[in-house]
gemmi code that builds the backbone of each chain (N, CA, C; Angstrom):
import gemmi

chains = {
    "A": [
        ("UNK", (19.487, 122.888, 133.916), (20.881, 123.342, 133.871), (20.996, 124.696, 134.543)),
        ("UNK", (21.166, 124.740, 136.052), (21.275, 126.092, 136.737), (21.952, 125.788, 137.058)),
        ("UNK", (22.656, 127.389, 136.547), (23.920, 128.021, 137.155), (24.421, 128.528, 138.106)),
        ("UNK", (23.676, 128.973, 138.947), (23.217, 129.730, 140.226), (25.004, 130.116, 140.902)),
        ("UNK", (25.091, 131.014, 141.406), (25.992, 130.862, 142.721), (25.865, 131.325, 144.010)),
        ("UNK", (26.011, 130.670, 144.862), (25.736, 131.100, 145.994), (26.644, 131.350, 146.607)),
        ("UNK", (26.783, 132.048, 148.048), (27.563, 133.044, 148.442), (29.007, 132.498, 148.740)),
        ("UNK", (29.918, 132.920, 149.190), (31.043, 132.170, 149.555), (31.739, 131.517, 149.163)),
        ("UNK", (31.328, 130.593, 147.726), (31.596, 129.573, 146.810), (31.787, 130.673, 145.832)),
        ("UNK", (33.129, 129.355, 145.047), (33.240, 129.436, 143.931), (32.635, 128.593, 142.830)),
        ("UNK", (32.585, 128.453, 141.463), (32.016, 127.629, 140.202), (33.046, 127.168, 139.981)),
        ("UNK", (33.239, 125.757, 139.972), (34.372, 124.729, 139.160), (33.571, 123.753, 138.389)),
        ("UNK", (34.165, 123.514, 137.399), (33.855, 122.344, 137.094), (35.164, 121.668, 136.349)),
        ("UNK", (34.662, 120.150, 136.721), (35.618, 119.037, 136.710), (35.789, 118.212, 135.390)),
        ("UNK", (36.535, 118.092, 135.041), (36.432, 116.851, 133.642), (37.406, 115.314, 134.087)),
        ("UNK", (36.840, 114.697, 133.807), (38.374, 113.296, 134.621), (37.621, 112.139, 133.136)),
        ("UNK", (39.258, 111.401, 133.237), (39.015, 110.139, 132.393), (39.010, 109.122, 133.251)),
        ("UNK", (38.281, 107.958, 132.990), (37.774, 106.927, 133.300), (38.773, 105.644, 132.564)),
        ("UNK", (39.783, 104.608, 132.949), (40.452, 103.888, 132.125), (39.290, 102.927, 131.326)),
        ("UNK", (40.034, 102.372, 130.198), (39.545, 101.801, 128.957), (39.179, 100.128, 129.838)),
        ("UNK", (39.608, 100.056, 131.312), (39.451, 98.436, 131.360), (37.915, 97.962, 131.714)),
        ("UNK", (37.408, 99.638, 131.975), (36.225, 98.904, 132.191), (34.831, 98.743, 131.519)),
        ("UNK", (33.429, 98.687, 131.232), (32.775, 98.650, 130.504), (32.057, 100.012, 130.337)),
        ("UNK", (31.287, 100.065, 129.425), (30.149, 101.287, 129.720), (29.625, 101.808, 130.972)),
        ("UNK", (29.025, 100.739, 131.513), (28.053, 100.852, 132.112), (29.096, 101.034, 133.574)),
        ("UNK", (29.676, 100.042, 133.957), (30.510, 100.200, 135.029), (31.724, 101.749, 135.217)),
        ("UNK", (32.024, 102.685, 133.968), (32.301, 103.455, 133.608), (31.413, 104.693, 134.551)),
        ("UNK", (29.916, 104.354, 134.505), (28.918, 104.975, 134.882), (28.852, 105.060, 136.189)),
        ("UNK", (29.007, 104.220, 136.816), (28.848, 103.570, 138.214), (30.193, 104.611, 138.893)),
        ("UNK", (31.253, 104.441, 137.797), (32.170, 105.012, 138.690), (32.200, 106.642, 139.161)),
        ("UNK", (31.504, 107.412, 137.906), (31.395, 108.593, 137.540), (30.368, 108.823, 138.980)),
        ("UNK", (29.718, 108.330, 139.087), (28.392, 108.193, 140.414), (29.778, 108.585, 141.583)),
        ("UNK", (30.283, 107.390, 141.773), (31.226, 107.350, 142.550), (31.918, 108.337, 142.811)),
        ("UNK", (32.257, 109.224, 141.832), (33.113, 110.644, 142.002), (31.910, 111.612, 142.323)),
        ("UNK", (31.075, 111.312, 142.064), (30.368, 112.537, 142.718), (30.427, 112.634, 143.841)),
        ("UNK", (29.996, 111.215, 144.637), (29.680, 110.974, 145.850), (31.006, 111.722, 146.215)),
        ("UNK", (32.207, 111.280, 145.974), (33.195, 112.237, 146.491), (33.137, 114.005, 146.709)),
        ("UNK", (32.761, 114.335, 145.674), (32.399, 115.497, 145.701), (31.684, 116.302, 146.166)),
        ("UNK", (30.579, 115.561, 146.690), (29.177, 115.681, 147.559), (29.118, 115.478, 148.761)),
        ("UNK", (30.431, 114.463, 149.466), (30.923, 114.330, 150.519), (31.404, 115.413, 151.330)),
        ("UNK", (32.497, 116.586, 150.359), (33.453, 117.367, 150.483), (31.954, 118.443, 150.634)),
        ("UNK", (31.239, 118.672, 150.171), (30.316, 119.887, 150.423), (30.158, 120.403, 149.392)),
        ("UNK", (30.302, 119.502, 147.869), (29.924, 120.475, 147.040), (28.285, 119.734, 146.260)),
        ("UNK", (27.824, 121.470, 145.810), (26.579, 120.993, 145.659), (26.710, 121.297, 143.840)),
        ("UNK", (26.313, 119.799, 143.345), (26.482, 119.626, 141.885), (25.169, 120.267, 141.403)),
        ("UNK", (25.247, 121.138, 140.153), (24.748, 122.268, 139.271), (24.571, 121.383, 137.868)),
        ("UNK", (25.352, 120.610, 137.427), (25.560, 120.186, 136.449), (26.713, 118.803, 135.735)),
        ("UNK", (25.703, 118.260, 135.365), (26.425, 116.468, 134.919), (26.538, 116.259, 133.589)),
        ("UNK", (27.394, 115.813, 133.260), (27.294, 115.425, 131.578), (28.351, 114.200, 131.738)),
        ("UNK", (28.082, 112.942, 130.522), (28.616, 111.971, 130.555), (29.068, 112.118, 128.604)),
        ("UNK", (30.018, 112.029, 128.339), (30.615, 112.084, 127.230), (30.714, 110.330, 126.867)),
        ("UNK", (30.818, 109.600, 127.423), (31.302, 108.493, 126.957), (32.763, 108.134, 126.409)),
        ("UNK", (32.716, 106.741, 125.395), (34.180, 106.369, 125.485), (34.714, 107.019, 124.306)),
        ("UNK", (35.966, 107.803, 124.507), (36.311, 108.666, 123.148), (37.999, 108.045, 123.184)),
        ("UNK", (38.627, 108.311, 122.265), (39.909, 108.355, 121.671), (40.508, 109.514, 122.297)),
        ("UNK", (41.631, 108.957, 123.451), (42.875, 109.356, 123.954), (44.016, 110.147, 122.831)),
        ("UNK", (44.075, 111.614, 122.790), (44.874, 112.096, 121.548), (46.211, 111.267, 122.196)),
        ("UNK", (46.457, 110.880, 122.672), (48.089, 110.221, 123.612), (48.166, 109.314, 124.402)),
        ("UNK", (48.517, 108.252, 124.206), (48.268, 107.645, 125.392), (48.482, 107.556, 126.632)),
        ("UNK", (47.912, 107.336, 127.705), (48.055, 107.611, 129.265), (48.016, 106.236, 129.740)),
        ("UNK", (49.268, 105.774, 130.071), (49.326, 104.611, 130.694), (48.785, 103.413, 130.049)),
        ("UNK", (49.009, 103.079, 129.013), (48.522, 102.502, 127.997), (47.118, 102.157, 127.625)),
        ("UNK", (46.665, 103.254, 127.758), (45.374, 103.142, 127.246), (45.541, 104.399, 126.337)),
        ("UNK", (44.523, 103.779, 125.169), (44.283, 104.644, 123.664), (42.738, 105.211, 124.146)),
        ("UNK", (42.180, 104.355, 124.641), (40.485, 105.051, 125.175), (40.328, 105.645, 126.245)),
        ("UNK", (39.569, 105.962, 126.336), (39.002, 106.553, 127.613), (37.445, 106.694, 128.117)),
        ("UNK", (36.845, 106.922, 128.905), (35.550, 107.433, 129.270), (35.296, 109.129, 130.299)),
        ("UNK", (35.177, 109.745, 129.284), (34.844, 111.314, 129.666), (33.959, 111.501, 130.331)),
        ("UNK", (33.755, 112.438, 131.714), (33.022, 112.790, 132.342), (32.758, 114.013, 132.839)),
        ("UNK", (31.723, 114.968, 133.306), (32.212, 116.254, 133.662), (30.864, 116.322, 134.781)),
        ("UNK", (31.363, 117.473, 135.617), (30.503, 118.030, 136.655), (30.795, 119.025, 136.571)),
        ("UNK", (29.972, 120.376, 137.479), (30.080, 121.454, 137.374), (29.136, 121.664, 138.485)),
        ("UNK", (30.192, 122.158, 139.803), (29.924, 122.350, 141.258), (30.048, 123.720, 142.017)),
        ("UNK", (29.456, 123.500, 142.788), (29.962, 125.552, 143.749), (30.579, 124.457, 144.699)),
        ("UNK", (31.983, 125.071, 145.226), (32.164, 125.279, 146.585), (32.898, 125.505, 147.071)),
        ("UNK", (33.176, 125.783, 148.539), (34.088, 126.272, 148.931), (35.237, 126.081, 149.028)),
        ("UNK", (36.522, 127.511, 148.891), (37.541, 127.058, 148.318), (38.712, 125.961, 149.144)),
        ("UNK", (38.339, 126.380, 150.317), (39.199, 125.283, 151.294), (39.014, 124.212, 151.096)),
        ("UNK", (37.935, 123.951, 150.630), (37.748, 122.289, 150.366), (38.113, 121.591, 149.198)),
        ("UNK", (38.553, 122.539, 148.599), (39.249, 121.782, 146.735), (40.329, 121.264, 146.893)),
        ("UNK", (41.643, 121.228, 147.944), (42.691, 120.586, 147.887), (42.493, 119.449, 148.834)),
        ("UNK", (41.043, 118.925, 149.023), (41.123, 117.912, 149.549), (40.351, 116.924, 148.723)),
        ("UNK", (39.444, 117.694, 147.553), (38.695, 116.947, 146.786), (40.151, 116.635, 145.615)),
        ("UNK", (40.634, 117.371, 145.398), (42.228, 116.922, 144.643), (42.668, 115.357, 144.854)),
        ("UNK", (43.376, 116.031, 146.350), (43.655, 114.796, 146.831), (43.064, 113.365, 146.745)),
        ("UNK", (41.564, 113.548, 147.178), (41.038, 112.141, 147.080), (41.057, 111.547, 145.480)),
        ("UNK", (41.077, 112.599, 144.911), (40.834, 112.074, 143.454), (41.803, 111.385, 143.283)),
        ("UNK", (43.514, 111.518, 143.293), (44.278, 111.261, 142.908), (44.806, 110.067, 143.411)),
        ("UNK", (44.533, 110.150, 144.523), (44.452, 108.843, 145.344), (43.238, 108.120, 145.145)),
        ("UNK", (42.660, 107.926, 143.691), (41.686, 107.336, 143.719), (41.863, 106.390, 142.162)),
        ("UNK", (42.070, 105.263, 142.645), (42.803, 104.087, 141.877), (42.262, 103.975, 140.129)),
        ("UNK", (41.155, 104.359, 140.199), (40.423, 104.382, 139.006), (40.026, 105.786, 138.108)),
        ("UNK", (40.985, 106.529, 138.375), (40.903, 107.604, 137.355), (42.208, 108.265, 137.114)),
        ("UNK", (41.945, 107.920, 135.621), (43.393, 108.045, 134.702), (43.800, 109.593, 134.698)),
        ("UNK", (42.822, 110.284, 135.517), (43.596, 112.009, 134.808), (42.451, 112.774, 135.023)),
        ("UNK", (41.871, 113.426, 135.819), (41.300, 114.766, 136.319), (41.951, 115.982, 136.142)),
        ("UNK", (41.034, 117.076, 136.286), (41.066, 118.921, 136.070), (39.680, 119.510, 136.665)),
        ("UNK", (40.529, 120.246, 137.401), (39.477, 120.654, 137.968), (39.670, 122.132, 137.830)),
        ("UNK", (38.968, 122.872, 137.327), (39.029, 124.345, 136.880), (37.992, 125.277, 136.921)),
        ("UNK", (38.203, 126.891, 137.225), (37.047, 127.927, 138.006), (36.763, 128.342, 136.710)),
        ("UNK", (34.852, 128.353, 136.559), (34.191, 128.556, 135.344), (33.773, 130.011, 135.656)),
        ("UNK", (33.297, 131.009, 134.705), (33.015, 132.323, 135.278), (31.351, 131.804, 134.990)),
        ("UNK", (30.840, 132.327, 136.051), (28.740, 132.220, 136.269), (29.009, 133.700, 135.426)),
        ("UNK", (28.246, 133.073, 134.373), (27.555, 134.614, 133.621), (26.619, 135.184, 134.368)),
        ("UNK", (26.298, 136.131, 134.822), (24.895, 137.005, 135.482), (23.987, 137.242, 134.540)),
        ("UNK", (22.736, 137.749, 135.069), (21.837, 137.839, 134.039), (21.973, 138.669, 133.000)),
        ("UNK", (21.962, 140.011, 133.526), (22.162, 141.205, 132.801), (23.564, 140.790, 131.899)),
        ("UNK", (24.692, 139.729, 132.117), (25.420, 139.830, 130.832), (24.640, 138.781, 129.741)),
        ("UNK", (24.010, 137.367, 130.343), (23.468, 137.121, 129.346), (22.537, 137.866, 128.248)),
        ("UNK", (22.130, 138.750, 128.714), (20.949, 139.542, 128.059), (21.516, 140.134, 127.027)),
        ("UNK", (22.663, 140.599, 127.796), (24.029, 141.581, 126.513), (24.170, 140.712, 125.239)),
        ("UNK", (24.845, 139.400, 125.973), (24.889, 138.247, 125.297), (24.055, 137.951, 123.922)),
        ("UNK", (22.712, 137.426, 124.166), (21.558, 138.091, 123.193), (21.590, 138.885, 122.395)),
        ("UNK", (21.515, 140.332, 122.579), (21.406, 141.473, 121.826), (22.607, 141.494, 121.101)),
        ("UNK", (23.949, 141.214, 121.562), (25.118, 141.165, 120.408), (24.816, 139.805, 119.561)),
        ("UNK", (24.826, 138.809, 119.642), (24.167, 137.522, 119.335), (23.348, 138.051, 118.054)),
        ("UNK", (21.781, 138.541, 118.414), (20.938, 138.457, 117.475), (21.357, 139.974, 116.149)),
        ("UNK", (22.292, 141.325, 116.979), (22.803, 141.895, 115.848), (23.533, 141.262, 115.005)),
        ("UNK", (24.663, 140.061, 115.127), (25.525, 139.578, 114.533), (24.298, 138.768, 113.717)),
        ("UNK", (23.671, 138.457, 113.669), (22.935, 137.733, 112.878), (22.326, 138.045, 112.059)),
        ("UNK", (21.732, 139.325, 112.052), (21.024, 140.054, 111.548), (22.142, 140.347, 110.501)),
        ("UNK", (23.250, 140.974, 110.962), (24.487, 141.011, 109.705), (24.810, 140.315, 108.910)),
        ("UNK", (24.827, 139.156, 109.618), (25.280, 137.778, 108.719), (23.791, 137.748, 107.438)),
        ("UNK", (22.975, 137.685, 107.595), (22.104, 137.808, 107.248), (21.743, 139.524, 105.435)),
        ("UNK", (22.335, 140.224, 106.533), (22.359, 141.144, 105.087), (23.649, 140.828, 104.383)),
        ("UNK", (24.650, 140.676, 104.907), (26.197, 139.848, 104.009), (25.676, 138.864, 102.856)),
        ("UNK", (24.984, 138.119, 103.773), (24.382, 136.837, 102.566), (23.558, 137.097, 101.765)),
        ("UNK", (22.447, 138.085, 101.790), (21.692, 138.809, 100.718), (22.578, 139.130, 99.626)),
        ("UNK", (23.741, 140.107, 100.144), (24.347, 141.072, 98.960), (24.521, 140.360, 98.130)),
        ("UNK", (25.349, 139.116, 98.672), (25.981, 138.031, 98.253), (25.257, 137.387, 97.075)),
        ("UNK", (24.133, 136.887, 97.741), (23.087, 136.190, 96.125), (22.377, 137.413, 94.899)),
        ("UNK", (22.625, 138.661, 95.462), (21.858, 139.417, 94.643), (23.318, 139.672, 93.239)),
        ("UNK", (24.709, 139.547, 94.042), (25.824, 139.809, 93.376), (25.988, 138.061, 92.454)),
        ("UNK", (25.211, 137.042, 92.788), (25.820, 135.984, 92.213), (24.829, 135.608, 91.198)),
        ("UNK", (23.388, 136.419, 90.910), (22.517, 136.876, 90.423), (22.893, 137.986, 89.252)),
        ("UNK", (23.418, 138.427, 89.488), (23.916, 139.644, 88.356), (25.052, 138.979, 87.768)),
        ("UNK", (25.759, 138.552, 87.988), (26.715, 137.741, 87.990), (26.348, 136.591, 86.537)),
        ("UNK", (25.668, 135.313, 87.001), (25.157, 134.765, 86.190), (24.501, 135.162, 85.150)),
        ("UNK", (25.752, 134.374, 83.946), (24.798, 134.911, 82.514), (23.803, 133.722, 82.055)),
        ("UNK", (23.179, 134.536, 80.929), (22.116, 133.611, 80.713), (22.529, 131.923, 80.128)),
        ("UNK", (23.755, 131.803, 79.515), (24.385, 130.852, 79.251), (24.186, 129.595, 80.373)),
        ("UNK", (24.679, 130.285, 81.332), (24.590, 129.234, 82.642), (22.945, 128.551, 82.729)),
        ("UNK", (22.773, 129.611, 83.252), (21.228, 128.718, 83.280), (20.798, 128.130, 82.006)),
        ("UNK", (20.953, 128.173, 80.638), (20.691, 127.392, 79.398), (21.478, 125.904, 79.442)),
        ("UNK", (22.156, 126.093, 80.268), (23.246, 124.602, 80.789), (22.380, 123.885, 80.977)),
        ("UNK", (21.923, 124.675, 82.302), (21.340, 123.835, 83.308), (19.905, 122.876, 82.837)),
        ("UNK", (19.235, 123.857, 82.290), (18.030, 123.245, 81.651), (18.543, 122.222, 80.617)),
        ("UNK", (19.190, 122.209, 79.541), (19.906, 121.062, 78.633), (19.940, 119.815, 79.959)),
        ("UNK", (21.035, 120.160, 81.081), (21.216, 118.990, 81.862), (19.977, 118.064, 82.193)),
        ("UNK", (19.019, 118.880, 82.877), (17.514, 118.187, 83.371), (16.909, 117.080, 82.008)),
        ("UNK", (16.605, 118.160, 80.721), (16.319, 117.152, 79.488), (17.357, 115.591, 79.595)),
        ("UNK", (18.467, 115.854, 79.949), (18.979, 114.953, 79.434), (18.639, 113.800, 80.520)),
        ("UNK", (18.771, 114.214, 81.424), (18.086, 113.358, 82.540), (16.983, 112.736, 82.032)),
        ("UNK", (15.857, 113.283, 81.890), (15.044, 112.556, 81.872), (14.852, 111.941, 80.501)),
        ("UNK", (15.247, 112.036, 79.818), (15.426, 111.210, 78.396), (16.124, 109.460, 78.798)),
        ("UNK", (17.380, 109.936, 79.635), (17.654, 108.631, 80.060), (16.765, 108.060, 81.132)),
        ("UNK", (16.072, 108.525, 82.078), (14.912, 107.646, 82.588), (14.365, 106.999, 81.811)),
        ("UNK", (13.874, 107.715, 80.948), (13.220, 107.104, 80.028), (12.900, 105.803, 79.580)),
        ("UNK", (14.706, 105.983, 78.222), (15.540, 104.544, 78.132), (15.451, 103.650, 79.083)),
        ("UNK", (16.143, 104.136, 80.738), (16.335, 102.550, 81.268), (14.983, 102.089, 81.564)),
        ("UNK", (14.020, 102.889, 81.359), (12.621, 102.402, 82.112), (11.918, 101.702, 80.809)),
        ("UNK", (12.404, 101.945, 79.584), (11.969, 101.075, 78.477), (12.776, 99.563, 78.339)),
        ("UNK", (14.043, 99.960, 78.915), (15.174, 98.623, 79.128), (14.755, 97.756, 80.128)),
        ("UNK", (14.146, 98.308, 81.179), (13.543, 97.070, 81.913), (12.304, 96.567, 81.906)),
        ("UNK", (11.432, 97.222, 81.250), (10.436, 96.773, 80.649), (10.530, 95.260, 79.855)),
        ("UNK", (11.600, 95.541, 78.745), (11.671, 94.489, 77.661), (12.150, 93.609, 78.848)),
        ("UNK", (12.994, 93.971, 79.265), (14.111, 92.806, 79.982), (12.983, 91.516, 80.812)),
        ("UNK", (12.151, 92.343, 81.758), (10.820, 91.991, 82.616), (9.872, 90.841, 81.809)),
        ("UNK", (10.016, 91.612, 80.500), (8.926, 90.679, 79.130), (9.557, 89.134, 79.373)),
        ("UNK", (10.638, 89.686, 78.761), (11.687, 88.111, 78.911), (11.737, 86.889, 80.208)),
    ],
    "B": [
        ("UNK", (58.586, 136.670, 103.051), (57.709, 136.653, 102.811), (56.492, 136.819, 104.051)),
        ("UNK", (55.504, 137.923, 103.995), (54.814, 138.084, 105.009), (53.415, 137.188, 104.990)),
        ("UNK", (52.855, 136.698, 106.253), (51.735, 136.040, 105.839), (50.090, 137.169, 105.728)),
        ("UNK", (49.285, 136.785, 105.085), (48.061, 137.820, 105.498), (47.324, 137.439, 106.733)),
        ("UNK", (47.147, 138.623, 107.381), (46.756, 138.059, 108.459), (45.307, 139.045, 108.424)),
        ("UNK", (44.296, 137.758, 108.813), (43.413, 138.161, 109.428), (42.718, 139.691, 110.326)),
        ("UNK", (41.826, 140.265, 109.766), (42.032, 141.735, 110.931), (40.969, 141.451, 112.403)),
        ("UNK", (39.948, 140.301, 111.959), (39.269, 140.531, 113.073), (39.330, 139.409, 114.072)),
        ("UNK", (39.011, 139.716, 115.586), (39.207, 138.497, 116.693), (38.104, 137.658, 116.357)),
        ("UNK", (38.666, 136.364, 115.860), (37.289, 135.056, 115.656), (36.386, 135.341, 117.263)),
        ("UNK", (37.018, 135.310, 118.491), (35.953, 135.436, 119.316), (35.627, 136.498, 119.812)),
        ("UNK", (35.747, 137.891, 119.371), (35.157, 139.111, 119.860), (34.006, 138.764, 118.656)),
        ("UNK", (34.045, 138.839, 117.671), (33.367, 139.276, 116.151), (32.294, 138.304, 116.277)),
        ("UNK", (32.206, 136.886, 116.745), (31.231, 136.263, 117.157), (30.719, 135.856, 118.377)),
        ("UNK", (31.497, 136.596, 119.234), (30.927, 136.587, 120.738), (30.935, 135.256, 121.328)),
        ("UNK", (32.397, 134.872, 121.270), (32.121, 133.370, 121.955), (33.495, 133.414, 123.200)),
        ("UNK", (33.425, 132.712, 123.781), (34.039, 132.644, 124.616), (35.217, 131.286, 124.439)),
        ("UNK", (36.123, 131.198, 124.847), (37.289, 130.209, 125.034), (36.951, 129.018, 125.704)),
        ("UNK", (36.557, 128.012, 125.007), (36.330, 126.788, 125.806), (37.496, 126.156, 125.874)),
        ("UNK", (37.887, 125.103, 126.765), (38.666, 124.248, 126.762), (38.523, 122.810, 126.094)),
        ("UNK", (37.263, 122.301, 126.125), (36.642, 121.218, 125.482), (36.327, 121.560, 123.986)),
        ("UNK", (35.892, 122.572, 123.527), (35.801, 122.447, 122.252), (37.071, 122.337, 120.996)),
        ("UNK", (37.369, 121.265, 121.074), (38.674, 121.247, 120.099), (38.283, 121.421, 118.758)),
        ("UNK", (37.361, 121.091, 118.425), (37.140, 122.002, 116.756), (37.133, 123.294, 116.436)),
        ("UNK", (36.936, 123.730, 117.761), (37.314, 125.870, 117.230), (38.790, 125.499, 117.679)),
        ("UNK", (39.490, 124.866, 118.460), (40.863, 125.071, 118.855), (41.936, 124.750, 118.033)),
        ("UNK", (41.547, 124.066, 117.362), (41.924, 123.194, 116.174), (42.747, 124.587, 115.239)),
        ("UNK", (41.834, 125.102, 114.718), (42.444, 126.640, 113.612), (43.189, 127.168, 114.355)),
        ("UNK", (43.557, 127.375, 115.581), (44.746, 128.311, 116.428), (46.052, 127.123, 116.575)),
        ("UNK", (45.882, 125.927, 116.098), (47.758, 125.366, 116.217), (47.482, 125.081, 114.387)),
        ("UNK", (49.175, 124.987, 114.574), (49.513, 124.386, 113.375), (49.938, 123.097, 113.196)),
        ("UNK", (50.362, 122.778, 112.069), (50.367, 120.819, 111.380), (50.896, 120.207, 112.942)),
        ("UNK", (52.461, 121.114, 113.438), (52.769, 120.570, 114.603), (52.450, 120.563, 115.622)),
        ("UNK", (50.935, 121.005, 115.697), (50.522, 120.791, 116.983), (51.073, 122.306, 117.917)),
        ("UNK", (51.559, 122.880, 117.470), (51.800, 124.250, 117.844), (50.735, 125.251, 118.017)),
        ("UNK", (51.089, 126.125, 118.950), (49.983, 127.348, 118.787), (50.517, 128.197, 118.509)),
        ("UNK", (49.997, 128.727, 117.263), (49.857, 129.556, 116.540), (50.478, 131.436, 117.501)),
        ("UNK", (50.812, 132.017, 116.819), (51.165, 133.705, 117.384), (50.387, 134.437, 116.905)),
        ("UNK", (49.265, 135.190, 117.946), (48.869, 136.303, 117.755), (48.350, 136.855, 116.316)),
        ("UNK", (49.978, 137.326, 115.869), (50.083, 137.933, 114.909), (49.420, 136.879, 113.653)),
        ("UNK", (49.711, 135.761, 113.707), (49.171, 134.746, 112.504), (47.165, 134.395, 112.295)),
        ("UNK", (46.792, 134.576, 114.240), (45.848, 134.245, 114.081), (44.935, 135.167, 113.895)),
        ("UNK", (45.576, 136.760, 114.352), (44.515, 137.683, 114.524), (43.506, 137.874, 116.024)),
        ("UNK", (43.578, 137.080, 116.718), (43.115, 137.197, 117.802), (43.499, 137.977, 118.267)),
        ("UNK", (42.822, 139.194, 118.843), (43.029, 140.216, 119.856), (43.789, 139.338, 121.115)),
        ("UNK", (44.604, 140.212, 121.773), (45.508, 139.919, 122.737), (44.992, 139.188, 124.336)),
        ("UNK", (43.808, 139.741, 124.040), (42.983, 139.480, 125.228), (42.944, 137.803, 125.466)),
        ("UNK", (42.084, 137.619, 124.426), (41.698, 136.805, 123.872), (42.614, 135.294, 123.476)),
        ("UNK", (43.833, 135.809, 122.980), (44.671, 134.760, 122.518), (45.494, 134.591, 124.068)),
        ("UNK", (45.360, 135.241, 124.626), (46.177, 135.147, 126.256), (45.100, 133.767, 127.041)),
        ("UNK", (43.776, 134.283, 126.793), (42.926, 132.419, 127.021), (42.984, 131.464, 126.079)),
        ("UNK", (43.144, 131.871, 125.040), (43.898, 130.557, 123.612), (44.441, 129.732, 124.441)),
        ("UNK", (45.209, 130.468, 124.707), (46.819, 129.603, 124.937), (46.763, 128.760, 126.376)),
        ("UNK", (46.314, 129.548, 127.274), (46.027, 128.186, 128.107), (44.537, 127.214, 128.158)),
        ("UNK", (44.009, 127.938, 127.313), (42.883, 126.567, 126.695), (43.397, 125.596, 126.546)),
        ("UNK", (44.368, 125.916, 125.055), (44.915, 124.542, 124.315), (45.813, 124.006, 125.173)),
        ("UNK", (46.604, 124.425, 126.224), (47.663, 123.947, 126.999), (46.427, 122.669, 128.208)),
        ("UNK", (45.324, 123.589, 128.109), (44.235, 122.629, 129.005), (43.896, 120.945, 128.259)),
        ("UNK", (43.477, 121.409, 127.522), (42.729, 120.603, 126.706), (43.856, 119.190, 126.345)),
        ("UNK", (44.991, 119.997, 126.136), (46.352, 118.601, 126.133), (46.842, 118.315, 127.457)),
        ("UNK", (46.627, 118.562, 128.728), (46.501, 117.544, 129.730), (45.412, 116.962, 129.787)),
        ("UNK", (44.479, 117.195, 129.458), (43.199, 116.150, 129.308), (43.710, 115.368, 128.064)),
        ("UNK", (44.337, 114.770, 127.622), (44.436, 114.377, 126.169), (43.032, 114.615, 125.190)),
        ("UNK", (42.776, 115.822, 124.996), (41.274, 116.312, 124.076), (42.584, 116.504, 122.556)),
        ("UNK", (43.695, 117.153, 122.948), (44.824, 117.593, 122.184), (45.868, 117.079, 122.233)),
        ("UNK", (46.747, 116.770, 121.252), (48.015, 116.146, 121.433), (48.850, 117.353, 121.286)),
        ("UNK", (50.516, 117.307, 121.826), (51.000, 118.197, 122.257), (52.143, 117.849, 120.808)),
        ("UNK", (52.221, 116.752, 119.741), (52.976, 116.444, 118.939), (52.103, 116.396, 117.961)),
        ("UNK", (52.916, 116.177, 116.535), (51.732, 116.030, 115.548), (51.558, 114.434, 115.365)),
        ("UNK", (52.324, 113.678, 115.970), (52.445, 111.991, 115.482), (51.399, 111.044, 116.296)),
    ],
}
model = gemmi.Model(1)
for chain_id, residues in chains.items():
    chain = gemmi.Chain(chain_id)
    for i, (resn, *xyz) in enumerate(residues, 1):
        res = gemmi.Residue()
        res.name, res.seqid = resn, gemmi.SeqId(i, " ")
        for name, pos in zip(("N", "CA", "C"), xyz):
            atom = gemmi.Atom()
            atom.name, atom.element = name, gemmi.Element(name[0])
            atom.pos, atom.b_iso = gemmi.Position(*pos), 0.0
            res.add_atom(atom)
        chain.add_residue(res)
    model.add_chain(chain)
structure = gemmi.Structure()
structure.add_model(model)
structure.setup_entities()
């Protein structure tokens, strides 16, 4: 999964639905098919994902299903209103988007990280306070519950395990 | 009657960014009607709720979101 960008290009990536008439697999075939479009136009694909057949929040042309697909391409910008075009003029897809993703750089992922693993570290003393307060908290009553509950448990194992015993005899 | 609102941005405070596909974080920014939510209700810093809003406006031309509650 590289992100890379190279010069001149922009990062898009695409999401399009696939109509409900056709199967899985042929679903697949078609998604191929849009690449090739895409790969035609000069863009060089970074990234594929196939979602499969999900539930349409609305329907689009009477279909309730769909088949989700996504790519995630560099390229140049003159060439996106022609990869548009073909799409739309392209008999077998219910609804494309094509939209500019920001390439994180390294140095922000790294940032990324370090805020990441402080927030965690927080979350982390929050949830301490938390059990040491639900600890003080609990009187001894509670836990005298709890132990009664377990006895009683196993008292009734017990029973049914003496109930099927006899029953078994029979 | 005023509502309580929230003080911190769900995505500054956990460092996430605005997807368009993820409709389960998008989900808490509309209401029953399928509405999005104001600012002021969600707490989202301004920044932030300025990509809300055309997330969720994204995500319902993809039908990921319905634009009604029915």
């Amino acid at each position: 999964m590289s992100k890379t960008k190279t010069s001149g290009t922009t990062h898009y990536e695409i999401l399009f639905i696939i109509p409900n008439r056709f199967t899985d697999d042929e679903a697949k075939k078609l998604a191929d098919q849009i690449k090739k479009i895409l790969t035609d136009n000069q863009a060089t694909i970074s990234f594929s994902e196939y979602w499969g057949k999900k539930r349409l929040a609305y329907e689009i042309k009477h279909n309730a299903f769909g088949y989700y697909g996504l790519f995630e391409f560099d390229l140049e910008g003159a060439y996106l209103a022609k990869i548009n075009k073909e799409l739309r003029l392209f008999p077998d897809v219910l609804r494309h988007q094509i939209v500019v993703k920001k390439v994180k750089t390294e140095q922000k992922l790294a940032r990324d990280k370090k805020i990441r693993a402080k927030i965690e570290s927080k979350k982390a003393i929050i949830e301490k306070e938390l059990e040491e307060k639900e600890k003080a908290s609990s009187s001894s009553s509670a836990v005298k519950k709890k132990t009664d509950k377990r006895v009683d448990l196993k008292d009734l194992d017990e029973k049914l395990e003496g109930i099927l015993n006899t029953q078994n005899l029979i | 009657m005023t509502t309580k609102k929230p003080k911190e941005c769900y995505f500054c405070v956990n460092n996430l960014d605005v997807d368009y596909k993820d409709t389960r974080t998008l989900r808490r920014f509309i209401n029953f009607y399928m509405k999005i939510l104001p600012g002021a209700r969600t707490g989202v810093c301004s920044w932030h709720q300025r990509k809300l809003a055309t997330a969720i406006k994204r995500s319902r031309v993809m039908a990921l979101l319905s634009a009604t509650h029915k």
